[in-house]
ZAMARGU-4260 file (C-alpha; in steps of 0.2 Angstrom, whole numbers, plus 5000, padded with zeros to 4 digits):
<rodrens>
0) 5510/5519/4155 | 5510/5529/4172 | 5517/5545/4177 | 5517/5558/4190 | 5516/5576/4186
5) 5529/5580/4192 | 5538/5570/4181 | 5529/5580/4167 | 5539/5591/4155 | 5538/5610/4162
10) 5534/5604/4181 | 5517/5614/4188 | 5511/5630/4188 | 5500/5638/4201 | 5483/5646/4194
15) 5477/5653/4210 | 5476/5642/4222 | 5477/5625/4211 | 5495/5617/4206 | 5491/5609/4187
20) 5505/5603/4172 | 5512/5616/4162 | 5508/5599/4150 | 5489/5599/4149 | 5476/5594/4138
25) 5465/5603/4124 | 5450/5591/4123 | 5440/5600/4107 | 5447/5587/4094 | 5437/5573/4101
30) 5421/5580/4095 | 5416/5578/4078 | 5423/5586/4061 | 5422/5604/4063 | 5419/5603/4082
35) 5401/5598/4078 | 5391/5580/4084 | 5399/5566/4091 | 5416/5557/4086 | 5418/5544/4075
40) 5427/5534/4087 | 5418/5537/4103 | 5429/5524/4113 | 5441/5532/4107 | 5440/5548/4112
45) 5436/5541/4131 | 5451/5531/4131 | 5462/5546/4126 | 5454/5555/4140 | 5457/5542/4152
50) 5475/5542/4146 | 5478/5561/4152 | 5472/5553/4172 | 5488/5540/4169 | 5501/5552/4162
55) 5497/5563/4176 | 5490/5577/4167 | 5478/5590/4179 | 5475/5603/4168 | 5459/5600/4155
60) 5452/5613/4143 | 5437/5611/4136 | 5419/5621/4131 | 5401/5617/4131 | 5402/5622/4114
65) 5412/5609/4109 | 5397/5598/4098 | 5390/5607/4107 | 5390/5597/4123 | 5398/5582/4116
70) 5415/5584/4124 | 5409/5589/4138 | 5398/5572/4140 | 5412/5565/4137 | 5425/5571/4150
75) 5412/5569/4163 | 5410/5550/4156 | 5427/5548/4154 | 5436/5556/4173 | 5419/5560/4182
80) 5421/5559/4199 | 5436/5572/4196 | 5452/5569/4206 | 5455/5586/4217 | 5470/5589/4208
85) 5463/5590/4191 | 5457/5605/4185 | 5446/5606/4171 | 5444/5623/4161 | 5430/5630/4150
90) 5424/5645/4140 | 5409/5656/4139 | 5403/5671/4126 | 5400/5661/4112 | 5387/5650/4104
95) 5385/5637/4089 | 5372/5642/4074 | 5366/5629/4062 | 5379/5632/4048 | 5393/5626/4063
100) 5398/5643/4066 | 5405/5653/4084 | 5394/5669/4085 | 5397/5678/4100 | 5385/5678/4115
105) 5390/5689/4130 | 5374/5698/4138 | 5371/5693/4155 | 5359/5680/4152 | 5367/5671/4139
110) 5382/5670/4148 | 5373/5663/4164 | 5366/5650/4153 | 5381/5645/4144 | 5387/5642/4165
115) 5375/5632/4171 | 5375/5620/4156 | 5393/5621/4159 | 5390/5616/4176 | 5378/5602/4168
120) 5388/5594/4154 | 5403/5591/4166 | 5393/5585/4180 | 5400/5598/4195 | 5391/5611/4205
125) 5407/5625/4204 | 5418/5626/4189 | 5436/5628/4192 | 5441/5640/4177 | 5429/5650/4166
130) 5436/5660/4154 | 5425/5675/4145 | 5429/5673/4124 | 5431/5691/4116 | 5435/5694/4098
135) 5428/5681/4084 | 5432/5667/4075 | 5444/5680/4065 | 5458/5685/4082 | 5453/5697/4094
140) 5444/5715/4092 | 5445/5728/4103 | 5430/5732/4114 | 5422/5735/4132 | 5421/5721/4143
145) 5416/5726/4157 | 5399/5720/4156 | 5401/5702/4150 | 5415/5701/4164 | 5406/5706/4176
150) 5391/5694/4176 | 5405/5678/4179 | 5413/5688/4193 | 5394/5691/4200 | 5393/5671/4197
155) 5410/5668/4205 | 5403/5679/4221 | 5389/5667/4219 | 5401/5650/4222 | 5397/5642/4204
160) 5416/5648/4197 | 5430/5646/4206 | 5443/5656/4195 | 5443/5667/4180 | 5452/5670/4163
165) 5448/5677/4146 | 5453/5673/4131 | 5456/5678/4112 | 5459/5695/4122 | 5468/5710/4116
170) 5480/5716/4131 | 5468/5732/4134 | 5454/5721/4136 | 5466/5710/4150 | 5468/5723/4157
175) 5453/5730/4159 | 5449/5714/4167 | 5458/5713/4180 | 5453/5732/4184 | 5437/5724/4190
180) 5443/5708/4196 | 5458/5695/4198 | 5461/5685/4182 | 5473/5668/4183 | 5475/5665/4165
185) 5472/5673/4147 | 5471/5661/4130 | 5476/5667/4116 | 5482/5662/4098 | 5504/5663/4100
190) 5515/5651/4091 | 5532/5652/4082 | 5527/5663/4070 | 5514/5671/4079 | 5520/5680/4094
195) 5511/5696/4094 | 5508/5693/4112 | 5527/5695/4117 | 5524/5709/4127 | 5508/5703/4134
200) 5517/5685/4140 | 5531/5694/4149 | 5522/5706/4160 | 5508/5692/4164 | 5524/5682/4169
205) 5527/5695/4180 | 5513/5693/4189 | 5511/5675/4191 | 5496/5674/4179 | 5495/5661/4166
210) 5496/5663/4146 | 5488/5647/4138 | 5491/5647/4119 | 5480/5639/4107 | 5485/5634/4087
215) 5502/5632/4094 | 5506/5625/4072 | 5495/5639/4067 | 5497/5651/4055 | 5514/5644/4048
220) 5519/5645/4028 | 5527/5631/4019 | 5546/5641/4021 | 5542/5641/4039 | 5534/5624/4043
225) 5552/5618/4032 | 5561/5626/4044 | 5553/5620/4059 | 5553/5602/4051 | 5570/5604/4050
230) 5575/5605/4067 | 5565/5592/4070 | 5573/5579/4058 | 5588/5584/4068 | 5581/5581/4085
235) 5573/5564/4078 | 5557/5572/4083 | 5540/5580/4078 | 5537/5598/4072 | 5524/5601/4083
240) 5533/5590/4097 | 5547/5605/4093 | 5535/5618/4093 | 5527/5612/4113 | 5546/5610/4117
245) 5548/5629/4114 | 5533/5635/4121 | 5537/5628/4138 | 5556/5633/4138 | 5548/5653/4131
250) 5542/5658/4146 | 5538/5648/4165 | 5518/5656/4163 | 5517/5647/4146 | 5504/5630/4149
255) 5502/5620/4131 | 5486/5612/4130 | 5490/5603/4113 | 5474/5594/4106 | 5472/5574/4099
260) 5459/5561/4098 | 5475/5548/4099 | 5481/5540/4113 | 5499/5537/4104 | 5498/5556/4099
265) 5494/5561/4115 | 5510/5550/4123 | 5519/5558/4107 | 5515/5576/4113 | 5518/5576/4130
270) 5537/5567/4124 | 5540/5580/4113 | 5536/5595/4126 | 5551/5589/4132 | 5562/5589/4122
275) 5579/5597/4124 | 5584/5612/4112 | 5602/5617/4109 | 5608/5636/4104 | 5607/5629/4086
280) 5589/5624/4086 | 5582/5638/4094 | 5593/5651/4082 | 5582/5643/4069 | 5566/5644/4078
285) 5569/5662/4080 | 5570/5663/4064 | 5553/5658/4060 | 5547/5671/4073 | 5557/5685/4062
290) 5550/5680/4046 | 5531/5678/4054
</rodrens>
């Protein structure tokens, strides 16, 4: 199976000077259980990486966290050398302990060493996206970032980053941000029933800067994740093919980066981004919003 991105639900989107798929790909499943160690299947978790390359997908999001370092072993195994056109996305300001937990790590020197094994575990001398990771394992929490932002924009002065983000980010802290330098995209958790970022998408939309949602399921309740299922029994589809579908048709800035360590999921994804919603289906999805 071959495509073109163009031909990819959603069409592109521009962050900053690179054209990626609003359809991209969220490589932290193919480490193992609890993001920890190696995958069970190592082939394949290469072969589903190779299978973004033929759908045409140039957008990647990954961490050296991820095992730690497994994915990223993997993705340079997998794709390295990188086609110009993809883009491959990662995050600093946290670490792994020993009980598999995310403690943050945002001094200065943490954060230029979580870069350069960045720059390491993927195989590349200047990394396209770095996104600086606020808050905890819990959602975001307010606080300065200043700091912590500006050593990657020091490292970006440096050549080593090409753009910056920051994710799990309260929109003061965006803000703040992009008062010290420009930003192409913030991650954050936003789904159906989880759209505290309304406000945050639209004004970003605004001004051409990218919201890349993570847990695009998460958070749902049983009522909810009936309702969803519903439309998708209607549309002969998934519930979380629905759920991409919706996300793509929310907002143009909205990229998905839905996760699998399937090759037929991953085909089953990218289909159900684009799938078609009629006034009755999104009346329901709404819903789920109202009630969440």
């Amino acid at each position: 199976m071959s495509t073109t991105s163009s031909s990819l639900p959603g069409g592109t989107w521009k962050l900053g000077d690179r054209t990626v798929t609003r359809v991209g790909y969220g490589a932290m499943q193919i480490a193992g259980p609890g993001v920890w160690g190696p995958p069970a299947d190592r082939d394949g978790a290469l072969a589903v990486l190779r299978e973004t390359r033929e759908l045409g997908i140039t957008h990647i999001d990954t961490a050296d966290v991820y095992g730690p370092r497994v994915v990223n072993d993997l993705i340079r195994e997998a794709l390295h050398p990188y086609p110009e056109s993809l883009l491959v996305a990662t995050k600093v300001g946290a670490v792994r302990d020993e009980q598999g937990g995310w403690p943050p790590a945002r001094e200065p020197g943490q954060l230029r060493r979580q870069v350069e094994d960045n720059l390491a575990g993927l195989g590349v001398d200047r990394l396209d996206l770095v996104y600086l990771r606020l808050g905890d394992a819990t959602g975001p929490r307010p606080g300065p970032v200043t700091e912590a932002f500006g050593t990657l924009v020091e490292l970006q002065r440096q050549g080593v980053i090409r753009h910056l983000g920051v994710s799990n980010a309260t929109a003061e802290q965006v803000a703040e941000a992009q008062s010290i330098a420009p930003i192409v995209a913030v991650q954050n958790m936003y789904n159906l029933a989880i759209r505290t970022d309304d406000e945050l998408i639209d004004r970003l939309a605004a001004e051409n800067i990218a919201y890349v949602p993570f847990f695009p399921l998460g958070g749902f309740t049983p009522l909810q994740s009936e309702a969803l299922s519903t439309v998708a029994l209607r549309l002969d589809a998934t519930p979380f093919g629905v759920a991409l579908a919706w996300l793509l048709r929310r907002s143009p800035n909205i990229l998905v980066i839905p996760g699998t360590k399937s090759v037929e999921h991953l085909r089953e994804n990218v289909a159900g981004a684009g799938l078609s919603l009629g006034e009755e289906d999104l009346a329901e999805l709404e819903e789920i919003g109202r009630r969440g």
